[in-house]
C-alpha positions as CSV (number, residue, x, y, z in Angstrom):
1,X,128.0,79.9,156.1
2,X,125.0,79.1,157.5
3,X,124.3,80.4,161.7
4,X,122.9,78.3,164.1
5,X,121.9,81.2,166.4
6,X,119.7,84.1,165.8
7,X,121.6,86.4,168.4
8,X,122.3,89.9,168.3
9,X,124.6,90.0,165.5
10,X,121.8,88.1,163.1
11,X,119.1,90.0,164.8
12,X,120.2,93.1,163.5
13,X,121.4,92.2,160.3
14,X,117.8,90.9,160.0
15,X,115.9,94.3,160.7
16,X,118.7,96.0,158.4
17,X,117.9,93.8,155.7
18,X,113.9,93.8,156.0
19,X,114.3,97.6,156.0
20,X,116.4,97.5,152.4
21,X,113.3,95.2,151.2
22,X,110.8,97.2,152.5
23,X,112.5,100.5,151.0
24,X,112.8,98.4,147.4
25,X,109.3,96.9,147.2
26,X,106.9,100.2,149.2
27,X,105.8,101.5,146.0
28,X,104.4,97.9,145.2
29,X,103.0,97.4,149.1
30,X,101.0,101.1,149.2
31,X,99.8,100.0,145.8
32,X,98.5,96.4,147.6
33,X,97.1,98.5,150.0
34,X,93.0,98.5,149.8
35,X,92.0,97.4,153.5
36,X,90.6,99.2,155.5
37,X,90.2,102.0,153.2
38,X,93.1,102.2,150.7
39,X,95.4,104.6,152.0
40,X,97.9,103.9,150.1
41,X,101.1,103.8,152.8
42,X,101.6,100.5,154.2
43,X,104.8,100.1,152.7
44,X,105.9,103.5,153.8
45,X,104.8,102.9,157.3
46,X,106.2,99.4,157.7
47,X,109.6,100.8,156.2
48,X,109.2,103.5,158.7
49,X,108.9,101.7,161.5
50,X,111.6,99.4,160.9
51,X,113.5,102.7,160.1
52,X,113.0,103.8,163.7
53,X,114.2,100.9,165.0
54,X,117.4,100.4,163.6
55,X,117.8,103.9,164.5
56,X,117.6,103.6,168.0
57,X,120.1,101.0,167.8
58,X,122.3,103.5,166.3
59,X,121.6,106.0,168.6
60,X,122.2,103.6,171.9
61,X,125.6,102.2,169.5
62,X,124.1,98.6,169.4
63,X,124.1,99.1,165.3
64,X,127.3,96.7,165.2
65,X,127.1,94.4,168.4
66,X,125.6,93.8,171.7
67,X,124.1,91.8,173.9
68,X,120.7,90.2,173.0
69,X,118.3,91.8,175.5
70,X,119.7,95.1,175.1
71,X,119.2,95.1,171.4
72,X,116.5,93.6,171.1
73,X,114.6,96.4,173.7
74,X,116.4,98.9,171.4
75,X,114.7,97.4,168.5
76,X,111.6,97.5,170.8
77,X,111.4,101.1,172.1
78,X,112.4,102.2,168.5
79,X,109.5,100.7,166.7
80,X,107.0,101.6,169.4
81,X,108.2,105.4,169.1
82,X,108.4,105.7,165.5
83,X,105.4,103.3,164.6
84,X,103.1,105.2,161.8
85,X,99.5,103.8,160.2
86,X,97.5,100.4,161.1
87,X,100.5,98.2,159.5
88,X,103.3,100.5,161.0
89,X,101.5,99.5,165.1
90,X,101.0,96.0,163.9
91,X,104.3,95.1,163.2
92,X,106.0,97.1,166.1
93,X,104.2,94.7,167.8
94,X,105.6,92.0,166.0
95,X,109.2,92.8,166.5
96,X,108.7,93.9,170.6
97,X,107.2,90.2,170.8
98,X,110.5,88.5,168.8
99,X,112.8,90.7,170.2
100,X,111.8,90.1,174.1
101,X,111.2,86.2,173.4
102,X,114.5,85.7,172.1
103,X,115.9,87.6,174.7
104,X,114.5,85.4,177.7
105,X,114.0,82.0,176.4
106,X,116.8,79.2,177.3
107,X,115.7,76.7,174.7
108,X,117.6,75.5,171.5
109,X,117.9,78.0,168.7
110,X,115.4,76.3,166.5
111,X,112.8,76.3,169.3
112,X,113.4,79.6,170.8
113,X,113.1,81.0,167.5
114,X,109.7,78.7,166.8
115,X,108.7,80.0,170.0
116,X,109.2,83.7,169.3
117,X,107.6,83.8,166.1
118,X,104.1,82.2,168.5
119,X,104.8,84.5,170.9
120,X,104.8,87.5,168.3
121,X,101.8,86.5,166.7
122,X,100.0,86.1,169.7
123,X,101.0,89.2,170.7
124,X,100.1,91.1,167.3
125,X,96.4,89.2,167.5
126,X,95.8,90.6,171.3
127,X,96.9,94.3,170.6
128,X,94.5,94.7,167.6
129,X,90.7,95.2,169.4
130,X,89.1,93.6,166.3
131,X,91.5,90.9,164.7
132,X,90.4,90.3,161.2
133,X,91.3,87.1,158.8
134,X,93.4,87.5,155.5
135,X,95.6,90.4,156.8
136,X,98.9,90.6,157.9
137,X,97.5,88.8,161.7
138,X,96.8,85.6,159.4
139,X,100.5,85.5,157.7
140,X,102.1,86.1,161.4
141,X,100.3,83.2,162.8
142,X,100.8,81.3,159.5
143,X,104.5,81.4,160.1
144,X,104.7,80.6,163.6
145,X,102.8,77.3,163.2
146,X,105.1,76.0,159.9
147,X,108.2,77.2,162.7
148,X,107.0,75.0,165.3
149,X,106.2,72.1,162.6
150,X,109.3,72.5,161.6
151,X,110.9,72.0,165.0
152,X,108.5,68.6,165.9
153,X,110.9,67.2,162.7
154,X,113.5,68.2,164.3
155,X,114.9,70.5,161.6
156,X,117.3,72.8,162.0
157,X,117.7,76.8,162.0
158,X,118.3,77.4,159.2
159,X,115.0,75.2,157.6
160,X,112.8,76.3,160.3
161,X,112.9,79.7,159.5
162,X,112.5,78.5,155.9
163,X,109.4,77.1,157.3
164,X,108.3,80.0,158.7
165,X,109.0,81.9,155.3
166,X,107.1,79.8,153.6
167,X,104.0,79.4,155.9
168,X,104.4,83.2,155.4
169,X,103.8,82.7,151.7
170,X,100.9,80.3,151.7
171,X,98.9,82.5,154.0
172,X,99.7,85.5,152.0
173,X,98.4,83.5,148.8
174,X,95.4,82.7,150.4
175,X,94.7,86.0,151.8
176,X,92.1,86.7,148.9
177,X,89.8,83.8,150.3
178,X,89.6,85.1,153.9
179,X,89.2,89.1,153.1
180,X,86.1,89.8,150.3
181,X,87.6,93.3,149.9
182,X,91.0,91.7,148.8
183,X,89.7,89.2,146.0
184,X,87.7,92.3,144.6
185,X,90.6,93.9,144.0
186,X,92.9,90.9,143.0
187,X,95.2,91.9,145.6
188,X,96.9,90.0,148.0
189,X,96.9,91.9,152.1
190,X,99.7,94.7,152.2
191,X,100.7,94.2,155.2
192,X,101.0,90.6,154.8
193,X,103.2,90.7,151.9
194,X,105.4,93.4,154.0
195,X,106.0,91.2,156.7
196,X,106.8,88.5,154.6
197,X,110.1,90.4,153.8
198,X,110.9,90.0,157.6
199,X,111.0,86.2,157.3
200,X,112.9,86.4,154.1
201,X,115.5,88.7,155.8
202,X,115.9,86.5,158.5
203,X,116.3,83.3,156.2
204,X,119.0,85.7,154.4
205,X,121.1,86.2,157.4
206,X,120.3,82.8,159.4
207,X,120.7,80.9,155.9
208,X,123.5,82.9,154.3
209,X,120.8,83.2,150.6
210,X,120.3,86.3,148.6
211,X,117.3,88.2,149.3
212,X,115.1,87.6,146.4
213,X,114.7,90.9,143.9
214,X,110.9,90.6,143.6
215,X,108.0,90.4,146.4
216,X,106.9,86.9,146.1
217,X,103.2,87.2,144.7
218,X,100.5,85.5,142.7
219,X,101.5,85.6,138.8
220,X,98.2,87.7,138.7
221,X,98.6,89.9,141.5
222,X,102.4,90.6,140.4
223,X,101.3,91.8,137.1
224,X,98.8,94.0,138.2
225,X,101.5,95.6,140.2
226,X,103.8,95.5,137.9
227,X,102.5,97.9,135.3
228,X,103.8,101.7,135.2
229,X,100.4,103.0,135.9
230,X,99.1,100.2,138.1
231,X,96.1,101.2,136.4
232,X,95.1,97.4,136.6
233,X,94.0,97.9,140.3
234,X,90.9,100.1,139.1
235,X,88.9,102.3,141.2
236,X,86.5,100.0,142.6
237,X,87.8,98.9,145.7
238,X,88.6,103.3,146.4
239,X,84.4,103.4,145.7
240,X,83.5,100.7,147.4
241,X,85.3,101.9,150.5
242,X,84.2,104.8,150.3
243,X,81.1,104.6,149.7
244,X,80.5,101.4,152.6
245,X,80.1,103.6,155.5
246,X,84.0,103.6,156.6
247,X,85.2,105.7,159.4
248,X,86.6,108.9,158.1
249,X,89.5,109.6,160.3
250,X,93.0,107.9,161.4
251,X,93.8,108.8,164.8
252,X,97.2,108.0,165.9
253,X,99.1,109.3,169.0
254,X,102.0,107.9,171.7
255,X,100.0,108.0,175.1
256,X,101.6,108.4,178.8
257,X,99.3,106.4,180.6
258,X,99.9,103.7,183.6
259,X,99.2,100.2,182.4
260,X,96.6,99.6,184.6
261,X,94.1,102.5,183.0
262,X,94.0,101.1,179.3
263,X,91.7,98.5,179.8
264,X,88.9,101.3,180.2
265,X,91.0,103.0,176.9
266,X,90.5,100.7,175.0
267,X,86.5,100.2,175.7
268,X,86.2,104.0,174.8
269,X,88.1,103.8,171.6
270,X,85.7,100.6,171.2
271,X,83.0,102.8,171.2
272,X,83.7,105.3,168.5
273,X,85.8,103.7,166.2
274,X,87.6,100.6,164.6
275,X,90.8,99.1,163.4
276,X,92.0,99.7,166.8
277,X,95.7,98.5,167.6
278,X,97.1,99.7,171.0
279,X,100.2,98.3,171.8
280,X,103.2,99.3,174.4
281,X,103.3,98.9,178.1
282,X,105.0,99.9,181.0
283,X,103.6,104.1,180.8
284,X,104.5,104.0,177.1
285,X,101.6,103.4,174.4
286,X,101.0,104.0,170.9
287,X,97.7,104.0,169.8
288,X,95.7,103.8,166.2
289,X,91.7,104.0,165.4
290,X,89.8,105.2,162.8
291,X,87.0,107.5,163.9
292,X,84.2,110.0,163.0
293,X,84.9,111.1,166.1
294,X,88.4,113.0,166.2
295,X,87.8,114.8,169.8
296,X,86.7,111.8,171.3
297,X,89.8,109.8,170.2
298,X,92.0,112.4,171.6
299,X,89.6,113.0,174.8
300,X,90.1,109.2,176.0
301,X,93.6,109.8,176.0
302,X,93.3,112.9,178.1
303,X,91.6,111.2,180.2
304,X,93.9,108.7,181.1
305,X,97.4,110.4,180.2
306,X,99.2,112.6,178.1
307,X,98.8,111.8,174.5
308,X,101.4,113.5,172.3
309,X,102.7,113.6,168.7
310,X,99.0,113.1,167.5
311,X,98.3,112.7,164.2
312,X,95.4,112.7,161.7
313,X,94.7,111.6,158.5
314,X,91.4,112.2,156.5
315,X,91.1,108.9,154.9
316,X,88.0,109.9,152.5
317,X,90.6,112.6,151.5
318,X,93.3,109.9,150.4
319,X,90.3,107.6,149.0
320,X,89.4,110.7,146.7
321,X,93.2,111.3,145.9
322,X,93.8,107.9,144.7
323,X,90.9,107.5,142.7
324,X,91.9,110.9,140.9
325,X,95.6,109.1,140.3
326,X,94.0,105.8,138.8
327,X,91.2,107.8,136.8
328,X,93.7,109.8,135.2
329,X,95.7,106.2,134.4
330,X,93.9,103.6,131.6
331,X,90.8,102.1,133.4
332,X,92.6,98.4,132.7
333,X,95.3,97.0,131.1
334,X,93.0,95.7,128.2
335,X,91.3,99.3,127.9
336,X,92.2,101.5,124.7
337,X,94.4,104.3,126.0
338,X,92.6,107.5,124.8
339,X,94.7,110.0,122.5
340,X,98.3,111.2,123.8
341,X,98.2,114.9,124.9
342,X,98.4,117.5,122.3
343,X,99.2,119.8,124.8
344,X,100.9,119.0,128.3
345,X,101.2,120.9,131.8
346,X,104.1,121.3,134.0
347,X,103.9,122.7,137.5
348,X,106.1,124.0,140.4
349,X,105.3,122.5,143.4
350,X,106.7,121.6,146.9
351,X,105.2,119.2,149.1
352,X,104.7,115.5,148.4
353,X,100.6,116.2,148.9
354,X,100.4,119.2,146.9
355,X,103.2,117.0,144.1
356,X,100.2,114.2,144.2
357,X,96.9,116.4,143.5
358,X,98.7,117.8,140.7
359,X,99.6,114.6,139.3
360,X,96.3,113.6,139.8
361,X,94.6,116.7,137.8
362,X,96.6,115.7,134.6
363,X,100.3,117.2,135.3
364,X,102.6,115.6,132.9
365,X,105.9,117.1,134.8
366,X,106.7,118.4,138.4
367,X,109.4,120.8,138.9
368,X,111.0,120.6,142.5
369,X,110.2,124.8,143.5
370,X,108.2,127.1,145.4
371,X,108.5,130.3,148.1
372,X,112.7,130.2,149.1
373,X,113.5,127.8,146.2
374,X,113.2,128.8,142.8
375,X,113.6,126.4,139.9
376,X,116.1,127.8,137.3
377,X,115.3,128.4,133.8
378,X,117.8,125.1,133.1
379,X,115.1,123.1,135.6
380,X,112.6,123.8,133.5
381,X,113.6,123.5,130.2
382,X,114.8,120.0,130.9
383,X,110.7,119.7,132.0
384,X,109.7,121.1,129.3
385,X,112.1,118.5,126.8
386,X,110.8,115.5,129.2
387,X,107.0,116.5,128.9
388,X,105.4,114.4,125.6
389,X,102.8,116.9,124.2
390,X,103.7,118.9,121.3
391,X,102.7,122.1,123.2
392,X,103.2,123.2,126.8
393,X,101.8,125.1,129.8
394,X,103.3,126.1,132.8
395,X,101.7,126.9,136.2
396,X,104.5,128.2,138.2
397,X,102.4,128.7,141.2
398,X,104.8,131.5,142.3
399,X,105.2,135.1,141.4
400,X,108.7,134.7,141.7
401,X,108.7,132.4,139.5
402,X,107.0,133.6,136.5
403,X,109.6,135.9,134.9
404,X,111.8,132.6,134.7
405,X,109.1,130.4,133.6
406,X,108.6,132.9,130.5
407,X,112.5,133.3,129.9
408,X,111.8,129.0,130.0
409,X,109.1,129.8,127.6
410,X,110.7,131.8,125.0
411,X,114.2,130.0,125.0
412,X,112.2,126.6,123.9
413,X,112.2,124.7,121.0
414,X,108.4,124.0,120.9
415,X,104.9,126.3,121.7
416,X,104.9,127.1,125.4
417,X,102.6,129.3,127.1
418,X,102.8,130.5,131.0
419,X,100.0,130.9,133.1
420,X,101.1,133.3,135.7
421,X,99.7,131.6,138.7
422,X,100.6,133.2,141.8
423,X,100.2,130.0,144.2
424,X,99.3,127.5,144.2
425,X,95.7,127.3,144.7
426,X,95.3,129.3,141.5
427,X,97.0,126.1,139.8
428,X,94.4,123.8,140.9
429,X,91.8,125.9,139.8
430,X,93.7,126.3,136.6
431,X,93.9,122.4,135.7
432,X,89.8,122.3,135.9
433,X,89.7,123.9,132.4
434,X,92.7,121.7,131.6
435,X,92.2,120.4,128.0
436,X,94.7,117.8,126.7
437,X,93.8,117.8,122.9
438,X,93.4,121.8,122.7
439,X,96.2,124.0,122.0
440,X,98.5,126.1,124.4
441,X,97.1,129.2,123.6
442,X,93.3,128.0,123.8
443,X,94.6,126.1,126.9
444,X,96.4,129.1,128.6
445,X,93.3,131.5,127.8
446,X,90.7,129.2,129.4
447,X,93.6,127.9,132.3
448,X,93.8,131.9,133.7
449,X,90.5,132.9,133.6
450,X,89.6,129.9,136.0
451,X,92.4,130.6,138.0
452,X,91.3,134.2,138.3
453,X,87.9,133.1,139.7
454,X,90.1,131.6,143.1
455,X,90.2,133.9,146.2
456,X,93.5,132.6,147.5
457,X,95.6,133.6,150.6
458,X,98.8,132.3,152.9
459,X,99.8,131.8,156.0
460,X,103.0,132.4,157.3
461,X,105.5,134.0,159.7
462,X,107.5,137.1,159.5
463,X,111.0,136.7,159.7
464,X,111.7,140.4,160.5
465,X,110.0,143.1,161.5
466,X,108.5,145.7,159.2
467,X,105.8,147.9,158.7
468,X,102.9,147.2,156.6
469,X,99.2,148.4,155.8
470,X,97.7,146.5,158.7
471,X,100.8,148.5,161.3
472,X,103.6,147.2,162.5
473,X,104.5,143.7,162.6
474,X,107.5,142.0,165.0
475,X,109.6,139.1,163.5
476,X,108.2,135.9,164.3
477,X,104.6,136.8,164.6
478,X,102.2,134.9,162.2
479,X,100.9,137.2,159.1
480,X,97.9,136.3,157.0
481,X,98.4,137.1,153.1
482,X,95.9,137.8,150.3
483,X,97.1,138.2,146.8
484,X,97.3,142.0,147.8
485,X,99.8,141.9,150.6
486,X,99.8,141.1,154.3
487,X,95.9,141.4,155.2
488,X,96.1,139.8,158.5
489,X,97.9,139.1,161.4
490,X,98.3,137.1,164.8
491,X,100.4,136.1,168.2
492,X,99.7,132.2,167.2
493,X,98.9,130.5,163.9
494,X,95.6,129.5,164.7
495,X,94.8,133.0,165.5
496,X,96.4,134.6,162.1
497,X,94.5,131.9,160.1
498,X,91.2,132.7,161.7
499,X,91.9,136.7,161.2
500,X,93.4,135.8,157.0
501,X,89.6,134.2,156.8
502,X,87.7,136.8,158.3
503,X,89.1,139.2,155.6
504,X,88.7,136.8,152.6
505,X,85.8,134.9,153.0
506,X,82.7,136.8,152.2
507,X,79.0,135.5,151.9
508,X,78.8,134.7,148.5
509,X,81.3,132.1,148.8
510,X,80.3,128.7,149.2
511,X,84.0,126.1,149.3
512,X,86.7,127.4,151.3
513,X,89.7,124.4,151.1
514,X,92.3,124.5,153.5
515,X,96.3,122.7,152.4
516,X,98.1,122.1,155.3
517,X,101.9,122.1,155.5
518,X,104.4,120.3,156.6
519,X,104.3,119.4,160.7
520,X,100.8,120.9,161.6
521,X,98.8,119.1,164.2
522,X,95.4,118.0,163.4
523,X,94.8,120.1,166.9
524,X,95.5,123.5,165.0
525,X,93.4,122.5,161.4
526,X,90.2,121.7,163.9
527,X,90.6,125.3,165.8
528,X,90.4,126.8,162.4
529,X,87.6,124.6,160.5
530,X,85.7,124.8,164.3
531,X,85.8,128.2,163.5
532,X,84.8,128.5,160.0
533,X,81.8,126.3,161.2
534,X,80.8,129.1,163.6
535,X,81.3,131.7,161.8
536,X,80.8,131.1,158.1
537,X,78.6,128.0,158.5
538,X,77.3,128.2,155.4
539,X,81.0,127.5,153.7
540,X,81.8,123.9,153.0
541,X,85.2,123.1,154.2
542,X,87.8,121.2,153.1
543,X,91.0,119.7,154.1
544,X,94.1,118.4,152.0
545,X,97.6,117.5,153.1
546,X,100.1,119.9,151.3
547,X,103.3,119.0,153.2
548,X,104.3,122.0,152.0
549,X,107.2,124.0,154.0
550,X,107.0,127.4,155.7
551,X,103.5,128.2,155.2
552,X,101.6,126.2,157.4
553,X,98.4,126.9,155.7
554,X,97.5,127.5,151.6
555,X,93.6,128.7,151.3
556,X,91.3,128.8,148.5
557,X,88.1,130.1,148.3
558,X,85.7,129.6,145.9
């Protein structure tokens, strides 16, 4: 039956349903993704944020039923808090404006609905420094304008969010002709697309419809998409990007700061970086740049309040990662695919960054394992049987793990060889002498003797104390590790990491690459590649996000 109100009840029904959509179609949205650099996550950070928000309905028990103003600040505060990436800020934004105009406005449904979808998008527009044409701004304000159309004819609810669905659509469609970047691609805006889901929630709900299975894109852009590679995207937008002169880093962070001072915030992030959306109010911000400048993005905010849960992203990093996944796909769709893999790779891995580079390098088959969580023999014979080369060879980037990669080995029905990689770091260095159409053996002869070349060390934190060559250490004190044993040692991690380093890294070496785990603060990696700069500034450094659990820092030194 179709509503005539878009009250509590529909309001969260809404947001529940945009976050199912949003969870079905994120693989397609990052994928979409190529502006401002294409960092692959808008899906995952709008999903996120709606995430967030329903979740602070649960927590306040406004899930099932309330009153209007209390959910809809719920749904407010939750987004704000738990907003992630460019998109994530944007369309927090978007649903503190709806929310808090539906709350207060007296008018009839269809207009107090019309109304909320201007006040949102003018909302949106305002919090982003430097609005730009063809993104998701353009589909917001699209939408409110067919809404209010839709009211002048007097139409009811239920068609005037229809409108506002389909105004969605149109401006979507036509985001290609506002935004260069996207018609090189032959991509429609991410974020866009994503927010179109919110409208066809709300016409779910409001209209009592089905929400549709598939995003609704161009014929062209859907089958680009569509594809098990995606490989029809190419690497040219990731180049151009990159190569344009972008800003390198994404600098986000919630900032304590009284209203009044972030006027003067927002002309210093003006300064030093762009795609800058600040949005809050009332002592609460969160705040989004990209930057060459991390220290200054995190200085403003010190300057004017307590920023907290920062967060960085190296965005040339995640340009570089995603063109490694598409070069290792077909170039296009009308490409000839080159000859299958004679012989295939499976790694252990943990850690959804670490997971990806190994994709990337040519991994046919990812086994769930590492340090505290061995894969059984089972695990990876099934990998083995799923991987399509005739031959195999596994990295189990864990000593651990090798006797039960080689029991793997033996019990198999086809060649398998084990390269007995004791981290990971040996595993990427193994995959550079990676040959698909050589044998195992050939492959597993060349794989360990690169491998062999990496100096490679962990950092981690003792869970009891013990003695070792370096004296005694107490539980819970940090412990640098070379492939020899514990080498290092320190009260913090920053202060282990630094002392791991000093042991390993002689002057001969020229790459040292840090992988950072799971839940360490762009704060901590600076410290250590502040010091590496000091003290071994002839070393390039680099940076990748491992995700990895329990040791906050994998190196490799080369």
């Amino acid at each position: 039956m179709t509503a005539s109100e878009l009250g509590a009840r529909e309001l969260v029904a809404s947001l529940r349903a945009f976050a199912a959509g949003l969870e079905s179609h994120r693989d397609t949205l990052n994928r979409l993704n190529v502006y401002p650099v294409p960092d692959g996550d808008t899906g995952t950070n709008m999903f996120l944020t709606a995430v967030a928000a329903l979740r602070e309905l649960e927590e306040r028990g406004l899930d099932e039923a309330g009153e209007l103003p209390a959910v809809a600040e719920a749904v407010g505060h939750g987004a704000l808090m738990g907003a992630r990436g460019n998109s994530g800020v944007i369309l927090c934004q978007l649903l503190r404006a709806l929310g808090r105009s539906l709350a207060t406005a007296a008018s009839p449904a269809p207009a107090r609905v019309a109304d909320a979808l201007a006040a949102a998008s003018d909302a949106a527009h305002h919090a982003v420094l430097r609005p730009v044409e063809g993104t998701i701004l353009t589909v917001a304000a699209s939408a409110a304008e067919a809404a209010a159309g839709a009211v002048k004819a007097n139409l009811d609810l239920a068609a005037v969010l229809c409108a506002a669905r389909d105004g969605a659509k149109d401006a979507l469609w036509r985001t290609p002709e506002l935004l260069a970047v996207l018609a090189e691609a032959g991509v429609v805006d991410a974020g866009g697309a994503g927010l179109l889901l919110l409208f066809e929630a709300m016409v779910s709900v409001v209209a009592d419809q089905p929400m549709p299975s598939a995003l609704a894109l161009p014929a062209t852009v859907a089958a680009l998409v569509s594809t098990a590679t995606t490989a029809a995207l190419g690497d040219g937008p990731a180049v151009a990007v990159a190569g344009a002169g972008r800003l390198r880093y994404e600098v986000m962070y919630l900032l304590e700061a009284p209203d009044e001072a972030m006027a003067a915030f927002k002309e210093v992030w003006a300064g030093i970086g762009d795609s800058i959306v600040v949005v809050g109010g009332e002592g609460m911000w969160n705040c989004h740049v990209h930057t060459d400048d991390i220290g200054a993005a995190i200085e403003a905010g010190l300057d004017v309040g307590r920023p907290r849960e920062i967060r960085v992203t190296d965005l040339d990093e995640q340009v570089e990662e995603e063109q490694w996944v598409r070069q290792a796909a077909t170039a296009s769709p009308s490409a000839e695919p080159g000859p299958p893999a004679h012989t295939s790779v499976i790694a252990v891995a943990t850690g959804d960054g670490i997971k990806r580079i190994f994709r990337s390098l040519g991994v046919a088959e990812v086994v769930d394992g590492g340090q505290s969580m061995n894969p059984s023999t089972a695990d990876l014979l099934d990998a083995i049987a799923r991987a399509p080369g005739d031959e195999i060879v596994v990295l189990p980037n864990n000593s651990n793990i090798v006797p039960v990669a080689r029991q793997a080995a033996d019990a198999a029905g086809k060649p398998v060889r084990v390269v007995p990689t004791p981290g990971v770091p040996e595993g990427f260095a193994a995959l550079l002498e990676y040959d698909p159409q050589a044998g195992s053996e050939e492959n597993e002869q060349q794989m360990a003797e690169s491998a062999a070349r990496v100096v490679s060390g962990e950092v981690t934190q003792a869970i009891r104390a013990a003695e070792t060559p370096i004296g005694p250490v107490a539980a819970g004190e940090w412990i640098g590790l070379s492939r020899a044993g514990i080498v290092a040692r320190g009260a913090t991690l920053v202060e282990a990491t630094r002392a791991l380093l000093d042991r390993l890294v002689a002057d001969d070496h020229e790459l040292v690459t840090l992988i950072v785990g799971a839940g360490i603060g762009a704060g901590e990696v600076r410290q250590v590649t502040e010091w590496l700069k000091l003290h071994r500034p002839a070393v390039a450094v680099e940076e990748h996000r491992g995700g990895q659990p329990l040791y906050p820092f994998l190196v490799s030194i080369e």
